[in-house]
Each structure stands twice: as structure tokens, then as C-alpha cells.
N, C-alpha and C positions, 0 to 999 in steps of 0.2 A: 777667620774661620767662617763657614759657609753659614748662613742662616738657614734655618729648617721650622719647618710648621709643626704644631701639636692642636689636637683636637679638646677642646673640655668642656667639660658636658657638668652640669651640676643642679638639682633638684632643690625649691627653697622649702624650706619650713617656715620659716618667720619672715614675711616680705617687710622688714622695717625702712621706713627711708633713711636713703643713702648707701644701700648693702650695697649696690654696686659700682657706688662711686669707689667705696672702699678697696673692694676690687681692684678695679683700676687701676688706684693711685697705690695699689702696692704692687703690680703688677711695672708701673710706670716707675716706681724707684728702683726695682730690679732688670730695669731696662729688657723688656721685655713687651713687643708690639701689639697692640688688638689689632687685627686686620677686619674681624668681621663678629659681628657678636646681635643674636635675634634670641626672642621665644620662641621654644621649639613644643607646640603642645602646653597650654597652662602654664604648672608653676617650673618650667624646665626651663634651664636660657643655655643656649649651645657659643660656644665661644672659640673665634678662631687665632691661635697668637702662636707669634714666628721669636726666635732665641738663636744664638748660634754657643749658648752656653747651655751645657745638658743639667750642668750642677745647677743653675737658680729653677732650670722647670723640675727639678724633683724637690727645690724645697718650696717652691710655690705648692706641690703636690701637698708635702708632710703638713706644710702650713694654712693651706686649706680645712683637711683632715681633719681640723682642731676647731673648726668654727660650726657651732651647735646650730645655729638658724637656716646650714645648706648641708646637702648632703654630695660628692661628688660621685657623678655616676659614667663617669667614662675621662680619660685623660691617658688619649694616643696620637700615634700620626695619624693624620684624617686619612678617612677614607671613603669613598666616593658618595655614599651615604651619607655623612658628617657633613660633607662640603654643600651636599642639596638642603637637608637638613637646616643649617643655616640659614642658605640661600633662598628657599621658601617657607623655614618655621613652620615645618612640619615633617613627622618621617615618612620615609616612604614603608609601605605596609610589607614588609618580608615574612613568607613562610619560617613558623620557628620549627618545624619539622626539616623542611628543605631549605638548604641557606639558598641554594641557587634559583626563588621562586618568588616573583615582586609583584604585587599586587596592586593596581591602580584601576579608579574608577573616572569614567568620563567628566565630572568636575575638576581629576588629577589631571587632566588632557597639560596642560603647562607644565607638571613638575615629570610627567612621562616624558615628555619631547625633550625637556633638559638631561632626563637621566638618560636616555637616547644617546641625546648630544656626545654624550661624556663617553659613554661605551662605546660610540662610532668613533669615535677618533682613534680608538686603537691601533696598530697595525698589526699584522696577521691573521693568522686564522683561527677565528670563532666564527660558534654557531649558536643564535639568537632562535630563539622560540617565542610564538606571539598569539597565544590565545585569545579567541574572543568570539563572541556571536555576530552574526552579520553587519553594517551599516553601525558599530560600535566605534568608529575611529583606526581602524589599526592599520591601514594599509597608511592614511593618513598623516599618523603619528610615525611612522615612518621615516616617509619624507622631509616629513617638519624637522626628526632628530637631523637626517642624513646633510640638512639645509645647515646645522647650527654646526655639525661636525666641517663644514666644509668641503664634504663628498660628493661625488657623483654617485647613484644611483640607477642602478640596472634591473628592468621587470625581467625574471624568467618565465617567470609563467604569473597574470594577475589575472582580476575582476574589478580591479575601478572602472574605467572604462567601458571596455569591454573582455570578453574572455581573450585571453593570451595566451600562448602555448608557444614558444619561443624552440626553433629547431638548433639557431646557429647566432653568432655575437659577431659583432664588427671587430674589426683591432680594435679600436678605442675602447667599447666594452669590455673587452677580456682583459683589465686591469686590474690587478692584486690591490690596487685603492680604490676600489668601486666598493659599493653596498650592492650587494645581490638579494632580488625580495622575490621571494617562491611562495607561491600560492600551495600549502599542501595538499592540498585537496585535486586542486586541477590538476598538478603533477604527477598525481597520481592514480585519478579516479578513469582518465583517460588517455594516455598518452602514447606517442608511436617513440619510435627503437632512436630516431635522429634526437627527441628532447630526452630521453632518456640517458643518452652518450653523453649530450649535455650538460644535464646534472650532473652526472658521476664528476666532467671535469671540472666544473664550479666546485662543486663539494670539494675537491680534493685542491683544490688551491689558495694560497696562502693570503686569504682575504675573507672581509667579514657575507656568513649571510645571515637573510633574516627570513625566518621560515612562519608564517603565517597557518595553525592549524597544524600544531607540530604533532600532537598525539594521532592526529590523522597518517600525517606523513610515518612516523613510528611503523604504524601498524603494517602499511603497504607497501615499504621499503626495507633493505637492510640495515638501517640505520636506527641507533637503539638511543635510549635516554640520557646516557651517560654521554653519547657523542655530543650534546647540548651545554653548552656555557653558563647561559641564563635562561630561565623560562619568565616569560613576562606575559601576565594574566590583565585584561581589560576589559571591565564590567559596565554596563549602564548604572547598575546601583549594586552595593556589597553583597545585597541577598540574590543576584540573578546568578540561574547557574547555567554552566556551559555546556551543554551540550548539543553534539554533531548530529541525531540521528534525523533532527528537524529539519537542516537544511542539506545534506548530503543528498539525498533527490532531488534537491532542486537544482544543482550543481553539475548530476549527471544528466537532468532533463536538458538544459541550454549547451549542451557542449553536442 
């Protein structure tokens, strides 16, 4: 039978020594593997283990349940959050109003490029959203994810460099496994009828993009909220807030 991963997540009350040796080794007499196990936040410890028996992970479940000094607070298939989680012992901050809205600060710059990573690998078509103020990392974070996913990456329109306004692609860019990174603002605030046709056929092919300044793009395009996968928010500190009206002049002055 195939082996398969479950995610467990458990809060302690009482940190006595050895609670997680005990763990463990009943974990290890029901043959059942730790692959990966960190602090996740304080008294939280995320735990990653593979079974290809469903019966001993629900009685690992019932049998848990019953132990007063933890409390279990998640036990599923991981999922991509689980797996970071772990992996850097810490969550990533998700909107609880909007699930599809992740929130990272410029000290997260590592755990953003891994969540990246992990999203770009996809294949087909999504549409990534990347809020942020100027000189915050985003175009950045980016490329670092599109580096760790193993992609190519294509500018339609940027500002690292310099301004970019992209009319036409080579063959080799027009590939359904590229990252396409659109500047919304430039793609919008000024553009002729060639990068326009452009867009439309990016947009409408079966590959990821990443849209930079998406509420921007929203406004100026037919392309509404809903058309959006994930929105990913990137702050210098939790309290800075976002907004466009400060730097949109400056954007239509250099173009």
C-alpha cells in the first residue's frame, strides 16, 4: 500500500520532560514515520509523519485525544502551509476574512521565497497578486521563488531596472512554463494597443502570472478580484500600510 503523509499539529499544556519522546516511541511501535517535526510559534510543535495504514493514524488520533498535558490542533494531509510551517517554525500570516490573502513582512523575505517556490511549481493557469510599496522586495521575491521553483521567468512589463513596456515575446518566452511578472501599474498607467494584445494573450494562457500591484491593475483593466488565485501582501513592518496614491505620480512622471 502506497505510503501517504498527515499533518499534526498539537498545542502543549504541561511541557514535562520526555512528552515527546513518548510521542514518538508510540508513534514508532505503530510503525508509523516522523519525517519532519519543529516548534511552530511557542508552546505549538507541528509534526510531519507518513503511514500507509489509515486505521493506526485515527487511532494515533483517538489516542492522543486522551492525553491532558496537549491539546491537538490540526491532524490532516498537509498542506502547503503545514509543510512551511514546519519547515520554518512559524505560520505564515493568512487573512481570516480572505483565505486567498498571505501576508508577509520583509524579515519573512525567506519563508515568502519558499512559499513562492512552492506555488510556482504549479503548472497551469494562475494568477498571483503581489502587493507592496516601492523598494519592499517584490519584484525580488519573485525571482528568488521562480529560482527555487526551477522556472524561467519572463518581464512583461517592470521597474527593476529600468521601465519596461514589453510589445512582443520570443518563442522561447511564449512558454506555458515561464513566470510572467507584470508590473500593474505600468501596464496600465500607460501603454500602447501592441503591449496591450500582449497581455490579453499572456493572461489568457495556460501558465503562471505574477501581477505586481494587482488592485491597481483591477481598477484599469477588465480583470476583476475573483480572477486572482492568491493575493500576497509584503510590508516593511505589520503596521505599514499600502497605499498607491503616493507613488502612482511618480510612475506616470518616468514613463
Amino acid at each position: 500500500m502506497k505510503q501517504k503523509q498527515w499533518y499534526m499539529e498539537y498545542k502543549i499544556h504541561k511541557n514535562r520532560p520526555g512528552l515527546l519522546g513518548d510521542i514518538a516511541s508510540m508513534l514508532g511501535m505503530l510503525e508509523v514515520n516522523i519525517l519532519t517535526i519543529n516548534g511552530v510559534e511557542g508552546e505549538t510543535r507541528g509534526m510531519l509523519i507518513e503511514s500507509n495504514d489509515d486505521e493506526k493514524i485515527a487511532l494515533i488520533g483517538n489516542m492522543l485525544s486522551k492525553v491532558d498535558s496537549i491539546t491537538v490542533t490540526a491532524f490532516r494531509s498537509p498542506r502547503l502551509v503545514d509543510l512551511l510551517a514546519v519547515r520554518h517554525g512559524r505560520y505564515i500570516n493568512r487573512d481570516s476574512d480572505d483565505q486567498k490573502t498571505f501576508r508577509f513582512t520583509r524579515d519573512e523575505l525567506g519563508l515568502l521565497v519558499d512559499f513562492l517556490g512552492e506555488v510556482l511549481k504549479r503548472d497551469g493557469h494562475q494568477v498571483i497578486g503581489l502587493r507592496g510599496m516601492p523598494r519592499v522586495g517584490k519584484t525580488e521575491s519573485i525571482i528568488a521563488g521562480s529560482v527555487c521553483a526551477m522556472k524561467r521567468w519572463t518581464f512583461v512589463s517592470s521597474t527593476l531596472l529600468r521601465q519596461t513596456v514589453r510589445s512582443q515575446l520570443s518563442e522561447d518566452e511564449i512558454n506555458p512554463h515561464n513566470v510572467f511578472i507584470i508590473d500593474g501599474i505600468i501596464s496600465t498607467l500607460r501603454t500602447n494597443e501592441k503591449h496591450h494584445q500582449l497581455l490579453q494573450e499572456i493572461m489568457s494562457m495556460p501558465s503562471t502570472k505574477v501581477i505586481e500591484h494587482p488592485d491597481v491593475f483591477i481598477k484599469e483593466t477588465s480583470y476583476e478580484y475573483d480572477d486572482f488565485d492568491i493575493i500576497i501582501e509584503l510590508r516593511n513592518n505589520p503596521e505599514e500600510e499600502i497605499v498607491y496614491d503616493t507613488f502612482t505620480t511618480m510612475y506616470d512622471d518616468e514613463l
